[in-house]
C-alpha positions as CSV (number, residue, x, y, z in Angstrom):
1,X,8.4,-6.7,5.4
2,X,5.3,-8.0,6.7
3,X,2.0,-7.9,4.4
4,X,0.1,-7.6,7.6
5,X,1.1,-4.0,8.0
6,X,-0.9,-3.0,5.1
7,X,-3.8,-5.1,6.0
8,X,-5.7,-2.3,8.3
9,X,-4.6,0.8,6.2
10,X,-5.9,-0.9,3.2
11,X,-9.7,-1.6,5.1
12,X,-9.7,1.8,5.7
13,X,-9.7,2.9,1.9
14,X,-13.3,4.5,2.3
15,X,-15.7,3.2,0.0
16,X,-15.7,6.2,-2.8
17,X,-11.9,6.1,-3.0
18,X,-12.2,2.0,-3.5
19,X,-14.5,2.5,-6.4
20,X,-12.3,4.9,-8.0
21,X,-10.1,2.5,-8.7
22,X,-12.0,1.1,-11.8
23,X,-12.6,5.2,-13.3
24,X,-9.1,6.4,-12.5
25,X,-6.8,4.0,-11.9
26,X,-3.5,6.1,-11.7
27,X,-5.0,8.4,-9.4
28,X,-6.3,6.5,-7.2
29,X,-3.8,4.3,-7.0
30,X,-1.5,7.3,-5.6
31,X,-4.0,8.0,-3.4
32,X,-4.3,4.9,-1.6
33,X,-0.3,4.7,-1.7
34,X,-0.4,8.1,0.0
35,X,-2.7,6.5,2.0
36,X,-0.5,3.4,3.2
37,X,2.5,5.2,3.7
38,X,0.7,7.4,6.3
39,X,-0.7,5.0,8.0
40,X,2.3,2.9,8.4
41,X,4.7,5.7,8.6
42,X,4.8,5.8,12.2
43,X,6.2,1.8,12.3
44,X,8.2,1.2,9.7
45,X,11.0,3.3,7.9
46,X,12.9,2.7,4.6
47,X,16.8,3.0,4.1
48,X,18.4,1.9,1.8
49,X,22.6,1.8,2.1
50,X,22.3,3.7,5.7
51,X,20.0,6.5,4.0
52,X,16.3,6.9,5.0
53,X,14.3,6.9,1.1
54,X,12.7,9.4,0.2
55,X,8.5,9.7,0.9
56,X,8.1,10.4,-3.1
57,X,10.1,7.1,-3.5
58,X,8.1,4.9,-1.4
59,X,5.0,6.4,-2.7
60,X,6.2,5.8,-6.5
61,X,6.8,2.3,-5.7
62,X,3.3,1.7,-4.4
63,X,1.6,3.3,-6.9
64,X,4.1,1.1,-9.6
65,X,3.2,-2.3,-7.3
66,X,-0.5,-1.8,-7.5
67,X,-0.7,-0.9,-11.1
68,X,0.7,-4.5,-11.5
69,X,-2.3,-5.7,-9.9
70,X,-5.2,-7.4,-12.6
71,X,-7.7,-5.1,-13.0
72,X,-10.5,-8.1,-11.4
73,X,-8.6,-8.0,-8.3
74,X,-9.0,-4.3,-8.3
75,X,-12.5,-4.9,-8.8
76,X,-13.0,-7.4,-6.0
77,X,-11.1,-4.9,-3.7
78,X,-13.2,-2.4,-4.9
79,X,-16.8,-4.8,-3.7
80,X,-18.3,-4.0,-0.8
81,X,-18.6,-7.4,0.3
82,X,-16.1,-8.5,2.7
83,X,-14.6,-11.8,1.1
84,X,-13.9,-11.0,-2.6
85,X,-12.2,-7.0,-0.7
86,X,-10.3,-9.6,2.0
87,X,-8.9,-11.6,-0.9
88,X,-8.0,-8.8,-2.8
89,X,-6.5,-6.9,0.1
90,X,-4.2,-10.0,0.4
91,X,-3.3,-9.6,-3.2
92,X,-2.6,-6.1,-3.0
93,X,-0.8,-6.2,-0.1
94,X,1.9,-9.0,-1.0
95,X,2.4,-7.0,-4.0
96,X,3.2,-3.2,-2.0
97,X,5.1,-5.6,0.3
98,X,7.9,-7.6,-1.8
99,X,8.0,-4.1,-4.0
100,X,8.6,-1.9,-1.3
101,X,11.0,-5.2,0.5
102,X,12.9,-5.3,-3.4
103,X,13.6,-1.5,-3.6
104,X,14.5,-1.0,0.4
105,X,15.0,-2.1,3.7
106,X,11.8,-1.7,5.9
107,X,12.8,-1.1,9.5
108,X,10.4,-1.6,12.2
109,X,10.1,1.3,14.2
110,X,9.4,2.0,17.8
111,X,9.1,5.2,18.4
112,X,6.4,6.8,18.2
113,X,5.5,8.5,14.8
114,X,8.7,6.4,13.5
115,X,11.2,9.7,13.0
């Protein structure tokens, strides 16, 4: 899977959510993962041996990526200047990316809304 993909879902993360992060990390954290999958939902699905996996799945193995994340990244993602965020976007999203590549097989989708 691509780390790109998560690139624009995670600019989105509005400002309030961002800042969360450092007050109540778990949370948060499944908030943004709610987030992501949403938002890349509609191109990319998960099976694993034939199966499509489960939403609470995915989400659970977002959440458990980006709790491995330092907590300075977190804190750079949370900035609202643009370079220390972009670097910790990158960060965050190689992370989601070889956890959700480790415990399924994205498939890109083309239809639209990916069902």
């Amino acid at each position: 899977m691509k780390e790109a993909v998560f690139h624009i879902p995670l600019m989105e993360v509005d400002d309030e959510l961002r800042g969360m992060l450092l007050v109540d990390r778990e949370r948060t954290t499944r908030a943004i993962a709610m987030h992501l999958l949403l938002r890349m939902r509609p191109q990319v699905l998960f099976r694993r041996n034939s199966d499509e996996v489960d939403l609470e799945e995915i989400v659970d193995g977002i959440v458990d990526a980006i709790l491995t994340v330092p907590e300075r990244v977190l804190g750079d993602f949370a900035q609202e200047e643009a370079v220390p965020r972009a670097a910790a976007m990158d960060v965050i999203a190689r992370v989601v990316s070889k956890s959700l590549t480790d415990c399924s097989e994205p498939i890109h989708s083309d239809r639209p809304g990916g069902a």
